[in-house]
N, C-alpha and C positions, 0 to 999 in steps of 0.2 A: 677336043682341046689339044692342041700341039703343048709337046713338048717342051721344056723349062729350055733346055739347049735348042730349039728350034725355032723359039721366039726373037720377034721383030726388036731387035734394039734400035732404040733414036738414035740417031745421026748426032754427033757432037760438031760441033760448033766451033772452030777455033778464034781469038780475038787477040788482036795482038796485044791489044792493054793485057790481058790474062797472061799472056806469054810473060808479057816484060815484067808485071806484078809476081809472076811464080820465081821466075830469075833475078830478082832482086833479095836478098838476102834479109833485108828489116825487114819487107813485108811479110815475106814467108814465114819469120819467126814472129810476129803479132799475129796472124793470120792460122786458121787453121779449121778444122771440123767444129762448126757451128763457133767460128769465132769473124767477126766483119774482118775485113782485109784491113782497114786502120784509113781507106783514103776515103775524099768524099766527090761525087757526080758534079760534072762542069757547074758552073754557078750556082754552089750552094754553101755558103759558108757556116763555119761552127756556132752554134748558140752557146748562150752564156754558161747554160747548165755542161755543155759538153766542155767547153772549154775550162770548167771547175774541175769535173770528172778526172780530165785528164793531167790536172796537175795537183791531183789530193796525194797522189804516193812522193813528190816533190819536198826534198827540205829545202828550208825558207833560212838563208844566208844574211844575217845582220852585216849594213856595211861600218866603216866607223863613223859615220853622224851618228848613227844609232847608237853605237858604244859609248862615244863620245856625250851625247848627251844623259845616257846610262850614269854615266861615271857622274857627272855633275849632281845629277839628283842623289846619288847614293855618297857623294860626299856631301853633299849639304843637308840632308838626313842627320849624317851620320856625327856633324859639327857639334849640336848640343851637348850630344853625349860626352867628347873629346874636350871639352871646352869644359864640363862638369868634370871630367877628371883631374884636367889640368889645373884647375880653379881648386881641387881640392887634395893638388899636393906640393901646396906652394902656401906662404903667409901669409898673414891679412896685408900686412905694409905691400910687400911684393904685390897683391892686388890693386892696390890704391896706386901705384905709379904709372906713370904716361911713358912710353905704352904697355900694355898691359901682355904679361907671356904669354909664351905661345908654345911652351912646352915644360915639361912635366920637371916637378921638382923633386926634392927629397925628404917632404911632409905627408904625404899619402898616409902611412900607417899610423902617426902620431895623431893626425884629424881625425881620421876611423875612428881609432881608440878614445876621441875624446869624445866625439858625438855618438858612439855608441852608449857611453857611459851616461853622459849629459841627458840624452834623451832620452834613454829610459828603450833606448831601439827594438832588444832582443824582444820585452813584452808585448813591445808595438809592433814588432813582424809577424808576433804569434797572434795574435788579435785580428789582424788585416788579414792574414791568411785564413783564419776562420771567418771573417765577416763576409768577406769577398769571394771564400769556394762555397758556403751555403749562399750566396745571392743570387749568384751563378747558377749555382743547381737547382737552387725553385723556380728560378726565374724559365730557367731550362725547362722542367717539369711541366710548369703550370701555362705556358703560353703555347705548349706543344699542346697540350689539352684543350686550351681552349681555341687555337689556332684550327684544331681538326674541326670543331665545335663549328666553330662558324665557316668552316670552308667545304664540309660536306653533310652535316647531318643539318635536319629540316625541325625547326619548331617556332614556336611563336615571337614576334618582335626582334626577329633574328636581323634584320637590317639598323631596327633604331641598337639595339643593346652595340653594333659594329659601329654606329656613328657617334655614340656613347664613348665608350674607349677610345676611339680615334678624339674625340673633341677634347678628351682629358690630357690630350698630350701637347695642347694649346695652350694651358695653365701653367703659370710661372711657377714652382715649387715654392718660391718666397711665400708665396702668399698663403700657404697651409702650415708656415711653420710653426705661430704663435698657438694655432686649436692643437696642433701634431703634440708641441711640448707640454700644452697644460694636460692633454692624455698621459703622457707619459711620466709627468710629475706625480698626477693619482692615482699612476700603479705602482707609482716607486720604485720605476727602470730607470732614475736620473744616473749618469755617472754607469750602465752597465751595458752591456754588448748588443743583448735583448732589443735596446731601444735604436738602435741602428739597422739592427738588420729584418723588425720586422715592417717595415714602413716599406721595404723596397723588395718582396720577396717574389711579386710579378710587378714587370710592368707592361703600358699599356704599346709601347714600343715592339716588344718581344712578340705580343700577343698578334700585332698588326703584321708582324716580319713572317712569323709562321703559317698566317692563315694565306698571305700573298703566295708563300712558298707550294702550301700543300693545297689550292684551288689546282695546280698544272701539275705537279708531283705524280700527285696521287689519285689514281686512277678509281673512278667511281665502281669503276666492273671490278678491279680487284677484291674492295671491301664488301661488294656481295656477294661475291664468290667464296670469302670467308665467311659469311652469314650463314650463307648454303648447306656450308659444311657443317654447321650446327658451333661456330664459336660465338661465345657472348660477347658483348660490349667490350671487356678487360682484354679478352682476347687479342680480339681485332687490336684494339691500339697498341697491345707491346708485340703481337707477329705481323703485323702489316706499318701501323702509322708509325713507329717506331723507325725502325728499319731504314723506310722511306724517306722518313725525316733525319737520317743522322748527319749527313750535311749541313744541313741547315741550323742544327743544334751544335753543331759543334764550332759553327761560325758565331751564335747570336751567344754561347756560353764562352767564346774567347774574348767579346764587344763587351760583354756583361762582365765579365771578372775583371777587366783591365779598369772601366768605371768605376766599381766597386771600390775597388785599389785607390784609386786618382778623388777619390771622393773625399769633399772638405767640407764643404757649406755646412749639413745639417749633424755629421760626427763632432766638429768644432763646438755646435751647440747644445748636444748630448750628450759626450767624455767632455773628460778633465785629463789632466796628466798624469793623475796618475790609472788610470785605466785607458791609455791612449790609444789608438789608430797610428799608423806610420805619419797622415797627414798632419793630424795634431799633434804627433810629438816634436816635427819641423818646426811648430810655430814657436819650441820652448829651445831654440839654439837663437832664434835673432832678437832676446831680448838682451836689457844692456846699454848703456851708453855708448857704447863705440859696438855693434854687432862684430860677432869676428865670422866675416863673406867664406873664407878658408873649411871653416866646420860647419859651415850651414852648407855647403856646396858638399862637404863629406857625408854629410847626412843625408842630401839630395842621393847621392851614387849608393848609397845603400837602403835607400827607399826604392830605388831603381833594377840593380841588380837583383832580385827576385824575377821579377817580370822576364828581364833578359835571358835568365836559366831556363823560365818555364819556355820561352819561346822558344829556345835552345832543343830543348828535350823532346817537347811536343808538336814542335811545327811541323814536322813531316807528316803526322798522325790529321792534323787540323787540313791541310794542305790537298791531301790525299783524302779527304773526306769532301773537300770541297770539290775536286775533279770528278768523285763519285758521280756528286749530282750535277754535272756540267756535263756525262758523256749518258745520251741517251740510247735505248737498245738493250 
């Protein structure tokens, strides 16, 4: 066996494409030890996949149609809201006239103070905030449970109980309101909190939303791989489905607390005024022979402005929960 220094080396090959590819300055710096040189062989063009590849590290530049029509949606969004301020800081007369303002007066604090007082508001913020963060949270709760339920564990009539729930969300509410209240008349919830909020503490909405989410979510190897380990049932779902699912919880618990909120139909026919909801206490400013639009529209903006703080405070949290489950890996 010859010698390490005594051996045959190949012959190299010079090309002048190599030439002109080495002395070339972008290729040389794409190119390198176990990196492609960046071009491609006479007649062969990029696929669609290569051509994604290479514009994934690329920022995407809005021009102004884009902004331009940005801007239009985000002020016509934005109208009601300015339109409800306006409306309630100005008088009923100034309402009533042709045309009608279009900016801000100097009644704002005087209509506050009267539809707060009027309505009875402060007890009706406290009430709606309680009816509305526990509907939220069961709702939260119990559709992540049963959402797991039906999207990875195995038992009997598990297809019809799914067609079940889904078929319930065909039914008009109207139409279970007269058995809903004579229930609630013979337990003598008429007129209390109780009777609001236990009618709506899953629904069958939530229950559909979660189990869509956690069929792709949530990985069948991972839940028995925690099995493996020896955790039980309770386990598994606050160290795995939990986790997995806060995305999606924190999307179907911001859908569900704003409903809550905005809810009229069956609190109208369960409180009175004086144990009111935000929504029913609105209804006791337009009564009257002449409504005054001015404090009914003051009332609106502080039926309102809660919501607005919470989105304030919590939207990055909401936001950023929702990109969670949008970046897979």
């Amino acid at each position: 066996m010859l010698p390490t220094t005594a051996r045959r080396r190949t012959p190299h090959t010079h090309d002048p494409a190599d030439r002109h590819d080495r002395d070339d300055p972008r290729v040389g710096a794409a190119s390198g030890p176990g990196r492609p040189s960046g071009r491609l062989p006479a007649g062969r063009r990029r696929s669609r996949r290569e051509r994604r590849a290479g514009s994934a590290g690329r920022h995407l530049h809005a021009g102004r149609i884009t902004y331009a029509v940005l801007t239009v949606f985000t002020l016509g969004s934005l109208f009601p809201l300015v339109w409800t301020a306006v409306a309630a800081s100005r008088t009923n007369q100034r309402l009533a006239e042709t045309p009608p303002p279009f900016w801000f007066g100097g009644n704002l604090f005087a209509n506050l103070r009267t539809a707060w007082v009027d309505a009875n508001m402060g007890k009706a913020l406290l009430n709606t905030v309680f009816v509305a963060g526990t509907i939220a949270l069961s709702t939260v709760l119990f559709a992540t449970l049963a959402g797991y339920a039906f999207a990875k564990l195995r038992f009997r009539a598990k297809n019809a109980l799914l067609l079940t729930v889904i078929g319930t969300m065909m039914v008009p509410p109207q139409l279970s309101v007269v058995p809903l209240f004579m229930a609630v008349a013979e337990l003598e919830w008429t007129n209390q909190l109780q009777a609001v909020v236990l009618p709506m503490l899953v629904s069958a909405f939530g229950v559909f939303f979660m189990r869509q989410y956690l069929v792709n979510a949530l990985p069948t190897e991972l839940i028995e791989a925690a099995r493996v380990d020896g955790a039980h049932s309770l386990r598994v779902v606050w160290h795995v489905v939990f986790p997995v699912a806060r995305p999606a919880m924190a999307v179907l618990g911001m859908l569900t607390f704003v409903l809550a909120w905005n809810e009229f139909f069956w609190p109208i026919i369960a409180l009175t005024q004086d144990n009111p909801t935000v929504q029913v206490a609105l209804t006791g400013l337009g009564r009257g022979y002449i409504p005054d639009e001015s404090v009914i529209m003051a009332g609106a903006l502080l039926g309102t402005l809660p919501l607005l703080l919470a989105f304030t405070l919590f939207g990055k949290q909401i936001v950023g929960g929702v990109m969670q489950g949008a970046v897979k890996g």
